[in-house]
C-alpha positions as a printed Julia matrix, in Angstrom:
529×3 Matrix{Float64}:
   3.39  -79.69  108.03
   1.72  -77.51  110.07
   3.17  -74.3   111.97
   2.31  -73.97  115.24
   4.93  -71.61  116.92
   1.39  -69.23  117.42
  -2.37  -69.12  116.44
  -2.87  -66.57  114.38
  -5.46  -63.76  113.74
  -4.02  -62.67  110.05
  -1.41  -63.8   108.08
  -0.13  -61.56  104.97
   1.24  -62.74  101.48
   3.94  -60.47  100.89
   5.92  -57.76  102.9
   5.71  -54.94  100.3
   4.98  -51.22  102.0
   1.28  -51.68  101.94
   1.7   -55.52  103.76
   3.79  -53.59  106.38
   0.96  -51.09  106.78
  -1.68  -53.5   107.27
  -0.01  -55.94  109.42
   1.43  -52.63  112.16
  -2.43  -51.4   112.09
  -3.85  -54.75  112.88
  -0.39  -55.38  115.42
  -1.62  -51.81  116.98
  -5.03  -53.84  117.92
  -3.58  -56.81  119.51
  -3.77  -59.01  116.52
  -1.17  -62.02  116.02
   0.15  -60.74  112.49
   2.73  -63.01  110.43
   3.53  -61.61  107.08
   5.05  -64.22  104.85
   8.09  -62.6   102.2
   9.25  -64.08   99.0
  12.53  -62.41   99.11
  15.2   -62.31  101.08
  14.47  -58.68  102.44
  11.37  -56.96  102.76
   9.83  -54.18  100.79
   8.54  -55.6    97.69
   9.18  -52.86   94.82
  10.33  -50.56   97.24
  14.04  -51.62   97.93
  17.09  -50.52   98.17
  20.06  -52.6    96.97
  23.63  -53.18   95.82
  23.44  -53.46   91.91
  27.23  -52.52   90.78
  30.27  -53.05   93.55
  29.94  -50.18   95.58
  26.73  -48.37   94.24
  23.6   -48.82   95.46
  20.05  -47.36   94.68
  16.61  -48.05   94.51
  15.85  -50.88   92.48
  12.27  -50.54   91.22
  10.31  -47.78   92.9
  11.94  -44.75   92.88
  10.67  -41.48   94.24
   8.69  -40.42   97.23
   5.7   -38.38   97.12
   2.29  -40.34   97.73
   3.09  -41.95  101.32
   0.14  -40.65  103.49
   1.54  -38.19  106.41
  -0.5   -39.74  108.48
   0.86  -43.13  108.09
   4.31  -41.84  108.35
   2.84  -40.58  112.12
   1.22  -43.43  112.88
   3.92  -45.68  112.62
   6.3   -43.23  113.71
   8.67  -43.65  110.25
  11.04  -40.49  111.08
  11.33  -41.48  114.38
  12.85  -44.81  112.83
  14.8   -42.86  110.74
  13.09  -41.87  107.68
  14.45  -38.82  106.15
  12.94  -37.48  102.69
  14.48  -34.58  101.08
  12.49  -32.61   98.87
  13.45  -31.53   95.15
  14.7   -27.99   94.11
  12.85  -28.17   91.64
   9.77  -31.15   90.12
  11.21  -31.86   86.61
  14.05  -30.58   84.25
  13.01  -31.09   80.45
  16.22  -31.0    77.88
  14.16  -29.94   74.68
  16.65  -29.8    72.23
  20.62  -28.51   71.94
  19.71  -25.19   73.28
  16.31  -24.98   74.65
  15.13  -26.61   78.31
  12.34  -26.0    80.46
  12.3   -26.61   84.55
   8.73  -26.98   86.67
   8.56  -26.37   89.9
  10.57  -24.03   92.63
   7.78  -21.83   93.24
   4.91  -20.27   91.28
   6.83  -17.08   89.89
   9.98  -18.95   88.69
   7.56  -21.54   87.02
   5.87  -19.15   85.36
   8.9   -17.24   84.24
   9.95  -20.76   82.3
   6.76  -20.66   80.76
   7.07  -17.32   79.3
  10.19  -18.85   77.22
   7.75  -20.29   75.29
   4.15  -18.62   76.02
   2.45  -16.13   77.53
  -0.54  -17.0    77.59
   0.52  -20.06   79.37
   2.43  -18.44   81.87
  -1.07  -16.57   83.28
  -3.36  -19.68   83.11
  -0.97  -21.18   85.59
  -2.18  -20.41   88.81
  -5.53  -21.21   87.95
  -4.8   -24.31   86.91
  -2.72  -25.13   89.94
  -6.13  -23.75   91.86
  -8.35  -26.23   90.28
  -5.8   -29.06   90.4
  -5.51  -28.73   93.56
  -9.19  -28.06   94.15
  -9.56  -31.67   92.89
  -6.56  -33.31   94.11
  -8.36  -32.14   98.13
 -11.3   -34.52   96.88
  -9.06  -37.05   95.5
  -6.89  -37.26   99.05
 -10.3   -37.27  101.06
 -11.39  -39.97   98.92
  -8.07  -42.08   99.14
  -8.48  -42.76  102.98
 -12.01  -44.09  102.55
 -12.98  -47.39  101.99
 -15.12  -47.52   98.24
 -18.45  -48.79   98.95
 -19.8   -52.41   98.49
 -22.66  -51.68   96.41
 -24.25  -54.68   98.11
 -27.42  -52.45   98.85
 -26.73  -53.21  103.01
 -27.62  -49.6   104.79
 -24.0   -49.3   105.83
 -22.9   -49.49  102.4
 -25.15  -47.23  101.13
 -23.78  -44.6   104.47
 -20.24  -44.62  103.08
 -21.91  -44.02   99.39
 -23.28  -41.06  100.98
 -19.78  -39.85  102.63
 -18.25  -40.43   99.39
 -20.88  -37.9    97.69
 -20.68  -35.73  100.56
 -16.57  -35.66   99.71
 -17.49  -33.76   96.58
 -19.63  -31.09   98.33
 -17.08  -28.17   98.01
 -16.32  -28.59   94.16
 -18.26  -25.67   92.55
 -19.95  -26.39   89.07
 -16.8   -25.61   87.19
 -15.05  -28.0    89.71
 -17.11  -31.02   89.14
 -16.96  -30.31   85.39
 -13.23  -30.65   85.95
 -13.54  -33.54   87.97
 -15.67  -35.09   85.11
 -13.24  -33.8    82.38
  -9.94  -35.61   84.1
 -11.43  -38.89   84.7
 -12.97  -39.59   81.25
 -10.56  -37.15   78.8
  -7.19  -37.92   77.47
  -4.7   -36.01   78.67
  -4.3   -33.95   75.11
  -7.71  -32.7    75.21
  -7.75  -31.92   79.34
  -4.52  -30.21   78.93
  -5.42  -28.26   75.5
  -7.89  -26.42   77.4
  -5.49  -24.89   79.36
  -2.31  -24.54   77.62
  -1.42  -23.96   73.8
   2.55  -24.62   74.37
   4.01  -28.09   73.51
   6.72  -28.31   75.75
   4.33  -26.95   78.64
   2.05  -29.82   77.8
   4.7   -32.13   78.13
   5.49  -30.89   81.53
   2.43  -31.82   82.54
   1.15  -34.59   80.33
   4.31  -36.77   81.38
   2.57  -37.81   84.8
  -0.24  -38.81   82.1
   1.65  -41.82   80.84
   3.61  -42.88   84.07
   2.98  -46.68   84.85
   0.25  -46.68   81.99
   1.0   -48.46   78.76
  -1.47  -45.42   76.77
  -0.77  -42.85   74.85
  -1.89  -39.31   76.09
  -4.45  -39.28   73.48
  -6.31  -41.99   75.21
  -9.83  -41.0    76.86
  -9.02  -41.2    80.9
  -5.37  -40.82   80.88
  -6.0   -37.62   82.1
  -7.22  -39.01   85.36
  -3.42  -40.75   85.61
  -2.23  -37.21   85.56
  -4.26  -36.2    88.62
  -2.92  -39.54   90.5
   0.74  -38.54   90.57
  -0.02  -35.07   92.18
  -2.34  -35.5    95.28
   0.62  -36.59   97.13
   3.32  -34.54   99.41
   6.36  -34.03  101.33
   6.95  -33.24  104.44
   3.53  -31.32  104.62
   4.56  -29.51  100.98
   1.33  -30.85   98.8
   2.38  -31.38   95.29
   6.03  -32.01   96.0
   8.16  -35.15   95.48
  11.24  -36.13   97.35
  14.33  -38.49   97.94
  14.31  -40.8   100.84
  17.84  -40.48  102.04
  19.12  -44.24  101.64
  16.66  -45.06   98.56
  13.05  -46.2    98.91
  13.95  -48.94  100.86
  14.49  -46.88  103.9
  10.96  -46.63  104.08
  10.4   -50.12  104.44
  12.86  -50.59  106.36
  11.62  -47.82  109.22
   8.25  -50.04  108.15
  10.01  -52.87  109.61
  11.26  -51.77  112.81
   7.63  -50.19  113.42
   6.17  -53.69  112.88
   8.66  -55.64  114.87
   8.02  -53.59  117.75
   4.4   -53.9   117.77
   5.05  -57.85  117.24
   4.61  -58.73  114.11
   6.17  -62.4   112.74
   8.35  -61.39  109.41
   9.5   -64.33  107.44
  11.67  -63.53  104.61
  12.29  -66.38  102.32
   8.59  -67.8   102.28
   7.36  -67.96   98.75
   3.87  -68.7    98.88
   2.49  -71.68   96.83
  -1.25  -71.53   97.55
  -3.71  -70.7   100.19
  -5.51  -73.14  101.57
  -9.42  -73.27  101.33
 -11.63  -75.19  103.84
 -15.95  -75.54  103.22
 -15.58  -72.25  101.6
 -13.11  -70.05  103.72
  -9.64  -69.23  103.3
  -8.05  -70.64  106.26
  -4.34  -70.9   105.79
  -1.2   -70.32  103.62
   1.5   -72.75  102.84
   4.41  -71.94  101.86
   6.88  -73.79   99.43
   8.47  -75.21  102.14
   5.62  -77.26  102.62
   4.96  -75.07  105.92
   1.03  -74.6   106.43
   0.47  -71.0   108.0
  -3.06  -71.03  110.08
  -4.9   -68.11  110.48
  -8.53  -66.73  111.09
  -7.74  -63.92  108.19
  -5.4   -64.38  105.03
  -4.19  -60.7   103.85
  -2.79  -60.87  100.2
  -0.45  -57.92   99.26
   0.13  -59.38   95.72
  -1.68  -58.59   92.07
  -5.18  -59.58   92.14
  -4.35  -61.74   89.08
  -1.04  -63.16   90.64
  -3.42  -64.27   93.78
  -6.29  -65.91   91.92
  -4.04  -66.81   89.22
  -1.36  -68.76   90.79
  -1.97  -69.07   94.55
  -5.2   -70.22   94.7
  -7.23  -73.21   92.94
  -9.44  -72.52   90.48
 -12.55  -74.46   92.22
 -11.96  -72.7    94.97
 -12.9   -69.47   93.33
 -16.35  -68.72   92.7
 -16.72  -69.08   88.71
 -17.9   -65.29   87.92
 -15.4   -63.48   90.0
 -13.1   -65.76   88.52
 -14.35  -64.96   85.01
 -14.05  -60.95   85.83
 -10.66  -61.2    87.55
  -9.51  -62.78   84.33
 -10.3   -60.03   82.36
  -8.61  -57.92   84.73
  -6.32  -55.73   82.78
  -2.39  -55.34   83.74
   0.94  -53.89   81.88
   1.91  -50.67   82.62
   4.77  -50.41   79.83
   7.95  -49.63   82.56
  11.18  -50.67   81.67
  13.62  -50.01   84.57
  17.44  -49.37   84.75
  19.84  -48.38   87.27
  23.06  -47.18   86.2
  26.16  -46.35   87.96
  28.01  -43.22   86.46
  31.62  -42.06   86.68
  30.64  -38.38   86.3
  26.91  -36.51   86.24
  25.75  -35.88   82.49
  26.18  -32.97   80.98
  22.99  -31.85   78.74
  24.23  -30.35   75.84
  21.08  -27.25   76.48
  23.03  -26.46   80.07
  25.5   -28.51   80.78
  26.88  -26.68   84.09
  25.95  -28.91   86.96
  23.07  -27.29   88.75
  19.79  -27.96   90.43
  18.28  -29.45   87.28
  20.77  -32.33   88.54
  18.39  -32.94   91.29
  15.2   -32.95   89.75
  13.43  -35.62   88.08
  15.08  -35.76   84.15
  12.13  -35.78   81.63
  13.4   -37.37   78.1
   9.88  -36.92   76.38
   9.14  -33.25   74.78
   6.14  -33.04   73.75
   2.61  -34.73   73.66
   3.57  -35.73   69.98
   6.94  -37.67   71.18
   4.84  -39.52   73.98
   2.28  -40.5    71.29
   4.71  -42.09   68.6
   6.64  -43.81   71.88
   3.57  -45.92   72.53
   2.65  -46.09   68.81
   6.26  -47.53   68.23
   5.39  -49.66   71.31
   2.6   -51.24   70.16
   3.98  -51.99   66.63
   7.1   -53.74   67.67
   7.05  -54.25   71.72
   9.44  -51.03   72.18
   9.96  -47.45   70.99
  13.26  -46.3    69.17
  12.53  -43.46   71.19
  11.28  -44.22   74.38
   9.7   -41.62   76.97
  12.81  -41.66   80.12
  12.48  -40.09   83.38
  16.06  -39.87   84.79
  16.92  -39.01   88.55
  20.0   -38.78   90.29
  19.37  -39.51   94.31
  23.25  -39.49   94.5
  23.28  -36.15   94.47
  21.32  -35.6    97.43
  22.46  -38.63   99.39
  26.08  -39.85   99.61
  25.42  -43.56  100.59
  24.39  -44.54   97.45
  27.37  -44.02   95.67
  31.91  -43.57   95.85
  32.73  -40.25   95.91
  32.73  -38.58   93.09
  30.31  -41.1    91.51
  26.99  -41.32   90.99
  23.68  -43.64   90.16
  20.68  -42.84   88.17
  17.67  -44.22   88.04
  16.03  -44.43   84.67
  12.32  -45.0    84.83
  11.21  -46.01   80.91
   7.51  -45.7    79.39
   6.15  -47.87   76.54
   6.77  -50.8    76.41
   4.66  -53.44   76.15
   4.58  -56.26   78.69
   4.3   -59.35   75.74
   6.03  -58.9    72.65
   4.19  -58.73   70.02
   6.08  -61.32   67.95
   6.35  -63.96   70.54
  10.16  -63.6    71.58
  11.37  -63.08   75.17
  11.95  -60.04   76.76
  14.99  -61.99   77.61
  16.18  -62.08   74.18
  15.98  -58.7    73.38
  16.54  -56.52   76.9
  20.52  -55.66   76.35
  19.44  -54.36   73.41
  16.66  -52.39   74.61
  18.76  -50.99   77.61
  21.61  -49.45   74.68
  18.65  -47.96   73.09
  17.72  -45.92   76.5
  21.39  -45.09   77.1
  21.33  -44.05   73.61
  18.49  -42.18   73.79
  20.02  -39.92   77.03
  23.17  -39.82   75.45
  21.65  -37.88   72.89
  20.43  -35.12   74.82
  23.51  -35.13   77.1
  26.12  -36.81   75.06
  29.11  -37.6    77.78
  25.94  -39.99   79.26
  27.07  -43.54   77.85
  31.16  -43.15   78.58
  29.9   -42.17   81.97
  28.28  -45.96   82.22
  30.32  -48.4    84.59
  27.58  -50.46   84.95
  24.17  -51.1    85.0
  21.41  -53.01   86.09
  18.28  -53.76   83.89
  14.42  -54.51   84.47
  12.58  -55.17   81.4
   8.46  -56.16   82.1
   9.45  -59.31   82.64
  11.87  -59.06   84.84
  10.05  -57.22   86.98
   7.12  -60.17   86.54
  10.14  -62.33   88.15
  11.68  -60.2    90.68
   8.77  -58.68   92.4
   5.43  -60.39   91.19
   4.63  -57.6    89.26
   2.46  -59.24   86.48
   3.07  -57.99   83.02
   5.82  -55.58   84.78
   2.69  -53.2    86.12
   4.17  -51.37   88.72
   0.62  -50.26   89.77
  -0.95  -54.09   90.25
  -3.5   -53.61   87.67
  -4.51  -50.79   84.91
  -5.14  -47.4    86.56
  -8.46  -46.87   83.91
 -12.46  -45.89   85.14
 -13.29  -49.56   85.03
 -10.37  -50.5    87.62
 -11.08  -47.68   90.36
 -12.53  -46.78   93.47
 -15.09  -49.05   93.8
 -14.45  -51.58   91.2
 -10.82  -51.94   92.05
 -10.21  -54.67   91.47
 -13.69  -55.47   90.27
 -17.2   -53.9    91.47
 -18.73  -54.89   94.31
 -15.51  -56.21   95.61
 -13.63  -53.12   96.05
 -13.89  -52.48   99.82
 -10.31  -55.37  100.45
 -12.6   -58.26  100.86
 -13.35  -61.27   98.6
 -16.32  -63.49   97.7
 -14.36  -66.18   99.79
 -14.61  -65.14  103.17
 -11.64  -64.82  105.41
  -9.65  -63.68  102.52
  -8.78  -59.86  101.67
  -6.5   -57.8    99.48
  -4.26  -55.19  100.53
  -2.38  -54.44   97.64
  -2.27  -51.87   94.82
  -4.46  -53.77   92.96
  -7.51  -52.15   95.55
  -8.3   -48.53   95.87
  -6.51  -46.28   95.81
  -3.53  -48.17   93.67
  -0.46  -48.08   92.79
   2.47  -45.58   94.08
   4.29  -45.8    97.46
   1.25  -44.49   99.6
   0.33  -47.13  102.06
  -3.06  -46.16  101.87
  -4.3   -49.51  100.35
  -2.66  -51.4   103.16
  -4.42  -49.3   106.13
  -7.76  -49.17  104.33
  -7.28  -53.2   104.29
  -6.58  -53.57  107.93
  -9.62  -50.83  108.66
 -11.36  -53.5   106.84
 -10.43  -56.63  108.44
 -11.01  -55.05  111.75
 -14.41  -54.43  111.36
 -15.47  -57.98  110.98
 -14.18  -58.96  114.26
């Protein structure tokens, strides 16, 4: 059956942040846009839902610091009601009953932490701040650009040239940084710097976020620079709450692309898209519903797309063969939790600003190491790496008074088990291990549990078409970036099948709540018209 309520210039498989993005730029150019939602709301990952009577949070993604400023202008998000508050402080680590350190809340009082435990580390601060940051100005002048073809074509070889020309202000030492973070682990990048473990933990926790690695892997310090080009409310560096949970971005998202006339429909799982002598032409939906269009936009996992929407034949057999080998699993484990009381840590248990930071269970390099060790061995570590926040106490809607919700983000664990069983089989079991795991640090944690909600890899395969639970649509490594994101020579959005482009994470500049990928993709698709 064929739809034809309106001829249509694009239509977009899936109404996560970044399909929102594309489909208001190409809406702001007159383009008939109908994005096409799986679930019953849109958002994708970024939601915000009911998961215990009367609590509500965000149920995957989590935290707001990557969304591009000038996306948030564009589609005038705080004029639709987007508010993001920013933390007191980055991140609280409870070290052990009587020792903590806190990052963030200026330069001086950082530094003053570090002096707890060294010097030295304390005065190589601000210079390591100045070249992060020296790097991170690159990194968010590269994000906006489209990667170049490598097809040879004189216009490709023009944006190759503004890419190089991106790295013109990075000194020697700064491209010898550059070099160092993208092909180091996170150990060695960090060892040159810093001699303290728990300081190295501060810092090396960004290393592991969304990557099943351990910090000891060559280019996971690269992940580390990912999670800090991002800002909020102009504040570079600094990560905030969107009052209502992360799907109050998406939601803003969805008022901006109603009113530009965009066609949401929630409730239309895709079951393939439809290929004519060689061009994507259409999508039909489970319903049986065919969805025309001169352009198909996919905002899914490039391996979800050519994987399970699309025929084999009608993908050419080498891209095929390299988008098989395309790596995902990013080792998350998610769990919401609604508390009766906020946890005490047994290293300062008065309720303070650390309450309102993001929680790092993982203290030291060492602990982050054996996690994905343990992970590999058995599918799970005994003592997994948790990142706890508490948006409750920041935003009342989320919670009864008096109440609260946490969010537990969870690294290492591995998105098959090794021994063949079910994630299914074993995730109850998992989640009392995490609860265990804070309840040892701030022991009134588990008889502060009402309820809970829980997202093992697989669950997060089902819920959101997050293949092998990767919350960043595909390995964040050397060999699936920039350019080759998702593979080379296809990672400026389009696809050896014409008419048919990605928008996703799974394309530069990946995964996080940045929207970036989805305006790159509609830069794209404009300039073939």
């Amino acid at each position: 059956m064929n739809d034809r309520n309106a001829k249509l210039d694009a239509v977009i498989i899936g109404g996560g942040h970044n399909g929102l993005v594309c489909a208001w730029y190409l809406a702001q150019r007159g383009l008939r846009v109908r994005v096409l939602e799986r679930r019953g709301l849109v958002g994708g990952a970024a939601v915000t839902e009911e998961f215990h009577p009367g609590f509500r949070n965000s149920v995957a993604s989590y935290t707001v610091s990557l969304l591009h400023p000038q996306i948030i202008h564009d589609m005038a998000l705080s004029e639709r009601g987007l508010r993001v508050v920013e933390r007191p402080i980055s991140n609280f680590l409870p070290l052990d009953d009587a020792r903590y350190l806190k990052l963030g809340g200026g330069l001086e009082r950082t530094q003053a932490e570090f002096r707890k435990f060294s010097t030295r580390d304390a005065e190589r601060l601000p210079d390591y701040y100045a070249a992060l940051e020296r790097i991170a100005e690159v990194m968010r002048a590269l994000a906006v650009e489209m990667p170049p073809h490598f097809d040879g074509s004189l216009r490709d070889l023009l944006r190759l040239a503004r890419h190089a020309w991106k790295l013109r202000g990075l000194d020697l030492g700064g491209k010898q940084d550059l070099l160092n973070l993208f092909s180091q682990s996170a150990r060695i990048f960090l060892d040159g710097w810093f001699e303290s473990a728990p300081v190295q933990a501060a810092f090396g926790f960004d290393s592991i976020v969304g990557n099943f690695a351990s910090p000891d892997h060559p280019g996971s310090a690269y992940v580390l620079l990912h999670h800090v080009f991002g800002e909020v409310n102009g504040k570079k560096g600094a990560w905030g709450h969107a009052i209502g949970g992360m799907g109050a971005i998406t939601q803003a998202m969805q008022r901006a692309c109603v009113d530009a006339g965009v066609d949401i429909r929630v409730n239309a799982p895709v079951r393939r898209v439809q290929v004519e002598a060689g061009r994507a032409v259409a999508v039909e939906t489970e319903d049986a519903v065919v969805h025309r269009a001169r352009t198909v936009i996919a905002n899914v996992n490039p391996s979800l797309l050519f994987g399970r929407l699309m025929d084999a034949a009608d993908v050419p057999p080498a891209f095929g063969e390299r988008l098989r080998n395309y790596r995902n699993g990013s080792g998350t484990f998610r769990m919401n939790v609604a508390l009766a009381e906020l946890p005490q840590f047994t290293c300062l248990p008065q309720i303070g600003e650390h309450h309102r930071s993001g929680i790092i269970i993982a203290p030291s390099l060492d602990y982050m190491d054996r996690a994905y060790q343990d992970a590999k061995r058995s599918g799970w570590s005994s003592e997994p790496v948790v990142e706890m926040l508490i948006p409750s106490t920041v935003d009342d809607t989320l919670a009864p008074a008096g109440a609260h919700v946490a969010s537990l983000f969870c690294q290492q664990f591995a998105p098959q088990l090794p021994d063949g069983r079910s994630w299914d089989a074993v995730r109850e079991a998992v989640a009392d291990q995490i609860i265990a795991t804070v309840d040892r640090y701030a022991p009134n944690f588990k008889r502060a549990v009402l309820g809970h909600q829980i997202l093992s890899p697989l669950d997060l395969e089902r819920s959101f078409g997050l293949i092998g639970g990767d919350i960043m649509h595909g390995h964040m490594s050397l060999d699936q970036l920039w350019a080759a994101r998702p593979t080379l020579g296809y990672g400026s959005y389009g696809t050896p099948i014409p008419g048919l482009y990605l928008c996703g994470a799974g394309t530069h500049p990946g995964g996080g709540v940045s929207g970036l990928p989805g305006r790159n993709a509609a830069r794209a698709v404009l300039r073939t018209r």
